[in-house]
N, C-alpha and C positions, 0 to 999 in steps of 0.2 A: 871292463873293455877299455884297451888303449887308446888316446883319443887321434885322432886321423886328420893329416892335414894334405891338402891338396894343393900344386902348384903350377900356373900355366904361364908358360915363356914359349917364345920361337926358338930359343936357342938349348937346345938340347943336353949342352956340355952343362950350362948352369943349372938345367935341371938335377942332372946327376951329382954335380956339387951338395944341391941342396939336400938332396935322398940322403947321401951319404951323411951330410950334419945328423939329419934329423933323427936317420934310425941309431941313431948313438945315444940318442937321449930318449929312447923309446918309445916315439913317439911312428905311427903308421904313416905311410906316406904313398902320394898315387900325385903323378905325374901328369900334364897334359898339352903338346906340343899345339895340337889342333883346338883352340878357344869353342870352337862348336860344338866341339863335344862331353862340355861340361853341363850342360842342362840337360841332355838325356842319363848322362851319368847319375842325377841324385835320385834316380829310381829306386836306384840301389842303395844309394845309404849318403844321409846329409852326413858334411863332415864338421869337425868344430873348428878350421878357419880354412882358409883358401888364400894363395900366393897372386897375385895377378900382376902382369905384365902393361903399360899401358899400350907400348907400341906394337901392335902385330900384324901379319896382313891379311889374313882373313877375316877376321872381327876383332876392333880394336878394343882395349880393356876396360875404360868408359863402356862401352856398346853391354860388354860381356857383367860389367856389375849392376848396369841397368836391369837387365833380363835374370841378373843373381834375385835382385830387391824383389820382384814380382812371380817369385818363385818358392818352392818349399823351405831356401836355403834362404829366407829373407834377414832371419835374425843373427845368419853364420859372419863373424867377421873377415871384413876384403881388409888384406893389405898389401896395398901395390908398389911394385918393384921398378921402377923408371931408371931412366937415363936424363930423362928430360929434363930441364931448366927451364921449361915455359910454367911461368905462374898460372898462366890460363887453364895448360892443359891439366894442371895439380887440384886448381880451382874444380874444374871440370868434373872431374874423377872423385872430388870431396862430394861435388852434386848430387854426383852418380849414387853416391852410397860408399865410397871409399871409409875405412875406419879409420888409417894410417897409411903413410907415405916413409919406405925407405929407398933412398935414393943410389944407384949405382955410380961407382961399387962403393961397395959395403962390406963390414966384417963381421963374418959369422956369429960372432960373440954379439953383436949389435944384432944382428936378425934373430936372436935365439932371445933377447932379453926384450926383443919388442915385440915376438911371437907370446912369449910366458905370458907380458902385460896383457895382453888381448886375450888370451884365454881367461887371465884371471878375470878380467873386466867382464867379458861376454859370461862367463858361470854370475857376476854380481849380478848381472843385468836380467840374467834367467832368473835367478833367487828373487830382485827384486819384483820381477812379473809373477812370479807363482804367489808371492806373498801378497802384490796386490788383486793378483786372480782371487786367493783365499779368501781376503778382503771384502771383496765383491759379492764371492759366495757364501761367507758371513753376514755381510752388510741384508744382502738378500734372504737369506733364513731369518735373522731378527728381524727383521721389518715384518715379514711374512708371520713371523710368530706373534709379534706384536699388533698384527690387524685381523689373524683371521681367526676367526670364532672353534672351525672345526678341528681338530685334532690328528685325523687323519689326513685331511690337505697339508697341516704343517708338518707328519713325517714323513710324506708322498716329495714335500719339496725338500725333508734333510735326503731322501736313497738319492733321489735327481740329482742332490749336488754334492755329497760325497762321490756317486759312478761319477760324474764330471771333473769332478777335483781330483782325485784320486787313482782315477783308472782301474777300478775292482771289479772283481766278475761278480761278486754279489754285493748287497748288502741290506741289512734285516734290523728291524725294531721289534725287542722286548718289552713289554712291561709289565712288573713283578704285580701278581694278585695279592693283596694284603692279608685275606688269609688263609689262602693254602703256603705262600711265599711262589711258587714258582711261575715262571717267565712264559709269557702267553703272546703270541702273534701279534703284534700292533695294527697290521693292515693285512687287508683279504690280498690273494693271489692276484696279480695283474696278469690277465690273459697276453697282454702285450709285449710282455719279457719272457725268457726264456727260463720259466722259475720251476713250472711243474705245478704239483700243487703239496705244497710246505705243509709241515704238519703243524699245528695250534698251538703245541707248546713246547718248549726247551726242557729238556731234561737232562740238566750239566753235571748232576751230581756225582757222574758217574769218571768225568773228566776231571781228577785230578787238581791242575793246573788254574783249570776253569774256576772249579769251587773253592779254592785257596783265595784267588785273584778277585773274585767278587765279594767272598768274606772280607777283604782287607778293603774294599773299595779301592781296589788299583788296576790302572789297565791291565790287560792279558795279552801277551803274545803267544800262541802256538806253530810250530814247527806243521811239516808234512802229515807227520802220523793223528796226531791230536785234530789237525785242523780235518782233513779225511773224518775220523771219528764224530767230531763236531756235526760236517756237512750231513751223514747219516743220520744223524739226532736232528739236525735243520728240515728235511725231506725236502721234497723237489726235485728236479733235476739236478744231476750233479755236475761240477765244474769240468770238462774236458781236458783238465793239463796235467801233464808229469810233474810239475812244481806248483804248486799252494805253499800258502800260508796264511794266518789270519792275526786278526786283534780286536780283540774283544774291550770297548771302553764303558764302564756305569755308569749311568746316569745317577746322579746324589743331589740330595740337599739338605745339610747339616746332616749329614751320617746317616740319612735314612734315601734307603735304596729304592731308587722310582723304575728301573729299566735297562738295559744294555743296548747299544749298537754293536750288531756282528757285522764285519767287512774281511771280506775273502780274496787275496789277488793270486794272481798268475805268477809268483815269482818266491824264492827263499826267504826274503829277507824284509816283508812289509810290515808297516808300524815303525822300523829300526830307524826312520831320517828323522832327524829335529822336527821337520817342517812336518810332514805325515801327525807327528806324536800331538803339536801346537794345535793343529786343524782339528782334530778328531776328539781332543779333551774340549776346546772350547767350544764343539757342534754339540758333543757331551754332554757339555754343562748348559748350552742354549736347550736345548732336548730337555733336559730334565726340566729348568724353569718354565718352559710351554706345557708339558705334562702336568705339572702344579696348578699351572694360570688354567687349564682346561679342567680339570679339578676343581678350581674355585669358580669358575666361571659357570660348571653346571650346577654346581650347589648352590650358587648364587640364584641362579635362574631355576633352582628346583623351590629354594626360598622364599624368590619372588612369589613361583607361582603359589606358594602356601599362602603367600603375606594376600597376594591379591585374592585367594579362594577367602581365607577367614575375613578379608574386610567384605567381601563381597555379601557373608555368612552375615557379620556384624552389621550390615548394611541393611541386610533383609530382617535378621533379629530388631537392629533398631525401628525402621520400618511398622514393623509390627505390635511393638511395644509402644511406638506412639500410636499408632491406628489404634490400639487399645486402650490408652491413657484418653485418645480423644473421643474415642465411641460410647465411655463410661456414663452413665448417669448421674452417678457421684462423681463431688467436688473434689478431684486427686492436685496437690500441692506437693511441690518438691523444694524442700531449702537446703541449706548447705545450712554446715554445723555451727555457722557463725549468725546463721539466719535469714541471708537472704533468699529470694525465691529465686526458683533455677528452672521450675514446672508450672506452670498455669494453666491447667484442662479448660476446655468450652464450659462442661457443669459447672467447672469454677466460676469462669465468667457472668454464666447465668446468676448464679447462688448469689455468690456475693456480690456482684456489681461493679465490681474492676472491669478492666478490657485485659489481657492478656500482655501488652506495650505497656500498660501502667503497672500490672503488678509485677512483673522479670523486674528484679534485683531492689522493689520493695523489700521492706524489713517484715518476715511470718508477724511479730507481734502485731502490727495492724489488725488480722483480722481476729483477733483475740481483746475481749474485756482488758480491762488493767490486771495481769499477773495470771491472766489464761494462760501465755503460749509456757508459759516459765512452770505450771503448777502440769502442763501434756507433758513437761520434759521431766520435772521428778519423776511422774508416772512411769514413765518411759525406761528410768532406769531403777525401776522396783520389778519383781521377778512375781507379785501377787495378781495379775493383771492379763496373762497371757505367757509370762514368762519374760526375763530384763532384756529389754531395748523390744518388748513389745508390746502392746498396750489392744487389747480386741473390745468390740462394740462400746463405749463408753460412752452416754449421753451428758454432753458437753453443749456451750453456750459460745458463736463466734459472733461478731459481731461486720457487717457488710457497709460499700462506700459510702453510705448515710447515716451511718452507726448506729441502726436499728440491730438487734438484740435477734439472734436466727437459734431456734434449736435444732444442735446435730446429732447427727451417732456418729463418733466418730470413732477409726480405725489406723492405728500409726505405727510405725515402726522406725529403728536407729541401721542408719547406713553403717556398713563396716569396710574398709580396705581390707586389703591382703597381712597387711600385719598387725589387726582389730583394732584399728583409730579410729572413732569416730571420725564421719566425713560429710555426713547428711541423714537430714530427714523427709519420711514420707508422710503424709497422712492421705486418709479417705473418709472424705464428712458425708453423710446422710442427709436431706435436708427432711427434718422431720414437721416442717409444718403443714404438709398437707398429711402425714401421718396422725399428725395430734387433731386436727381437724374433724380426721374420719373417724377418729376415738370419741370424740367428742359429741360426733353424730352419732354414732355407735352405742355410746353413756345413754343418750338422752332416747333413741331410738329403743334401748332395754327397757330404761325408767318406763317408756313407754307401755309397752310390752306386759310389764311388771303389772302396772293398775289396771289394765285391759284383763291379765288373767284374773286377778282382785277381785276385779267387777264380775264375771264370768261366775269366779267362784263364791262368792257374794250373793249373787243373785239365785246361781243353785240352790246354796244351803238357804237363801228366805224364801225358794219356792218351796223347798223340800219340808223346811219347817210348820208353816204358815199349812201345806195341808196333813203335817201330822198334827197338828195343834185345832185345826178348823174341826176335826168330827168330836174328841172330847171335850171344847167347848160347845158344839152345838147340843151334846147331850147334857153339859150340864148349866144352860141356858132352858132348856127344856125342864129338867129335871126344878126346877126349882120355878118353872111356872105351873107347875103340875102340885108342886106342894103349896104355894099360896094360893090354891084353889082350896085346897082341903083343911089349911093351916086356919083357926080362926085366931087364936090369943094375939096382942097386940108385939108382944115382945117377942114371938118367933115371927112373925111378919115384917118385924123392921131386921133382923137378921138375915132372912130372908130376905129382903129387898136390899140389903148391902153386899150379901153374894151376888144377887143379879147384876148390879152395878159394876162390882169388879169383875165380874166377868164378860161383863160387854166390853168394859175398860180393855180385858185381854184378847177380845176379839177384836178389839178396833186395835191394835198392838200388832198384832199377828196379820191382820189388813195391811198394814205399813208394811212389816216385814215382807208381805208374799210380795211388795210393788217394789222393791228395791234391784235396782240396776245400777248402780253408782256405790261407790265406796267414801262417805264421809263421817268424818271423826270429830269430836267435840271435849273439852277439857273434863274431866271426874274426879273423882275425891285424890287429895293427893298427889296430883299433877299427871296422873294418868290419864289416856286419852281413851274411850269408849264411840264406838257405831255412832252419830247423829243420825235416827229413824227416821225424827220429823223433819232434817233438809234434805234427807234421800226421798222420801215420799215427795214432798213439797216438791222437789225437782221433777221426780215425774210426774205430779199433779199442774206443773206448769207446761209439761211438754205435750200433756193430753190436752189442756182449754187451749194452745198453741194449734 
């Protein structure tokens, strides 16, 4: 489009002057004798400079670039055409918003090279506003990327500011699924915009153009037909215009594809300006690094939340494993492989007579005789004993803080890391003194037991005895007072009178025997020991005149 410049004088001859310069240089031109009626005029179309007159009589050209500045045309350059020599009135009109001052008369060649300047200048001054606009809506997406947690707010703020920057009828976030590969909706439909409702995912592969451009990670421009085809694969509503086109930029980083931005305008030729190509690679490339950071930032926080569940695990596991070190009965001791103590249970405490503050980072040998804890630790690495680095029940001798002499069972084993170094040891001591005690009572309670049955059995067999033996001496006590009645000769009569006697001898023999309740023994030939009759009787002949 040719650019259009407008010119207001009272004097109608120099109007036509100026038309005639200007449409020679092809440049559009619109005329305007009456000053008033340039501000209804930009309804219809701002132009890119304007001629103004300062002296007129219905509203002077001061008045009229006043009402320019606070108007649509505020950034269109004034350059005003005088006659005048009043510094003041030039001042005045510089106030006003004047850009330039050419003074009458003048030559064409002069209004044509100070009109150029102003065009070229006002296009600078556009470029440098868009690039500081871009700026801003740069400045604003990083910052934005850089604070906000969510992901979807940070490409809610890239559509906002490319439709703002750009003036697109649509524009859409991709990002590629790792592993099907293809391109998946970034953010739900905004009932708010006039989108439809879009379908989930991009399936480009059928575009040509599309799937070259993504392969090579380089922007894509499509024409009318592609960008149409496109829109149909996007769903939604479609754009209302006879002219489209689009550009497609990927998001990367180091060669690996995170997402595309699709952006659709109303016109042949979008993506084609420097500035469009500058804005859209670098929102791009911001895009992509937010899609990364939100990526780490949920593994991180998926991380955390591991980190915090297994300490929380390790918390309760520790927890419990000392509740059980301290609930123990036995003496449970923990040293490091170098020997000092790391663990001191309460049984400890009890057993041996440390406090818990005195034995932590003691030396194990303490509670060991001289070359105890050294003779646990060969053990320890023999494999006859429970199997190597374990060592099961073994009655051992520790010694406690007065160094009195304890016997224990004890039970130990070799700590191992992750890559089998020795790191620590455990043990678990028994205190066996009230074991051996109850042994002891036990021993002496059997012994007991033992002469009790003795005597029991003892006493049976001399009652049992005593009356098989009482009826065949009392017949042969008989028997042989029956013969020294009839016996006269002197020499069977002393025969007879020496079997009576032993046989009383074995009645009073067999008397003892049946009195016997007690078990005592007396030395015999040889060093054998035999029954003592007469201190079993005797005893119980003392317990009966008792």
């Amino acid at each position: 489009m040719a650019m259009q410049i407008w010119a207001v004088d009272d004097e109608e001859s120099l109007l036509m002057a100026i038309g005639e310069l200007l449409r020679e240089t092809d440049f559009e031109y619109r005329s305007f004798v009456d000053p008033r009626e340039v501000i209804p005029a930009l309804d219809e179309r701002i132009p890119d400079l304007i001629l103004v007159d300062l002296n007129m009589p219905r509203m002077t050209g001061t008045e009229l670039i006043k009402a320019l500045r606070n108007s649509s045309a505020a950034d269109v350059p004034v350059m005003v055409l005088t006659a005048l020599s009043s510094e003041g009135a030039l001042l005045n009109a510089f106030k006003a918003g004047a850009d330039d001052v050419v003074r009458k008369p003048f030559s064409f060649s002069e209004l044509l090279a100070r009109i150029s300047w102003q065009l070229e200048r006002a296009q600078q001054i556009r470029a440098l506003r868009r690039k500081n606009s871009d700026l801003r809506i740069l400045t604003e997406l990083a910052k934005t990327m850089s604070q906000e947690d969510s992901l979807g707010n940070v490409l809610r703020v890239l559509v906002d500011s490319m439709r703002r920057a750009l003036s697109v009828a649509r524009c859409g976030v991709y990002l590629v699924d790792e592993e099907s590969g293809e391109l998946h909706r970034a953010l739900p439909s905004d009932p708010s915009r006039a989108e439809g409702s879009p379908n989930l995912s991009l399936d480009y592969r059928n575009i040509e153009a599309l799937a070259k451009g993504l392969a090579s990670r380089r922007p894509v421009l499509l024409g009318q037909k592609e960008t149409s085809e496109l829109m149909a694969k996007m769903g939604g509503e479609a754009v209302r215009s006879e002219t489209v086109s689009s550009a497609i930029y990927p998001m990367q980083l180091s060669g690996r594809l995170i997402g595309v931005i699709v952006l659709i305008a109303t016109r042949d030729d979008f993506g084609q300006d420097d500035r469009e190509k500058d804005l859209c690679s670098i929102a791009s490339d911001l895009t992509a690094v937010a899609v990364r950071r939100s990526e780490l930032f949920h593994s991180l926080r998926r991380d955390h939340f591991l980190i915090d569940e297994r300490s929380r695990e390790l918390a309760e596991a520790k927890d419990l494993l000392q509740g059980v070190i301290e609930s123990s009965p036995d003496a449970i001791v923990v040293a490091s492989i170098a020997g000092e103590i790391l663990i001191f249970n309460r049984a400890a405490e009890r057993i041996l007579g440390w406090s818990r503050n005195e034995a932590i980072g003691m030396h194990v040998r303490n509670l060991y005789p001289a070359g105890g804890a050294e003779r646990i630790m060969a053990l320890l690495r023999q494999d006859k004993y429970g199997g190597e680095g374990r060592l099961l029940a073994q009655r051992h001798v520790l010694t406690d803080k007065e160094e009195r002499e304890l016997p224990v069972e004890i039970s130990a084993a070799l700590i191992h890391d992750q890559d089998g170094a020795e790191v620590a040891t455990v043990g678990i001591f028994k205190d066996l003194r009230r074991d051996l005690h109850m042994e002891e009572r036990l021993l002496a309670a059997t012994e007991d037991l033992e002469r009790t049955r003795r005597r029991v059995v003892v006493a049976e067999l001399a009652g049992a005895a005593a009356h098989e033996l009482n009826q065949p001496l009392t017949s042969l006590l008989g028997y042989t007072e029956l013969m020294r009645r009839k016996v006269t000769e002197a020499e069977h009569l002393r025969i007879l009178s020496k079997i009576d006697s032993d046989a009383k001898r074995v009645a009073d023999i067999v008397g003892k025997i049946g009195r016997i309740t007690d078990y005592r023994t007396k030395e015999y030939v040889g060093g054998a020991r035999i029954m003592d009759l007469d201190s079993a009787s005797e005893a119980i002949d003392e317990g009966e005149e008792h």
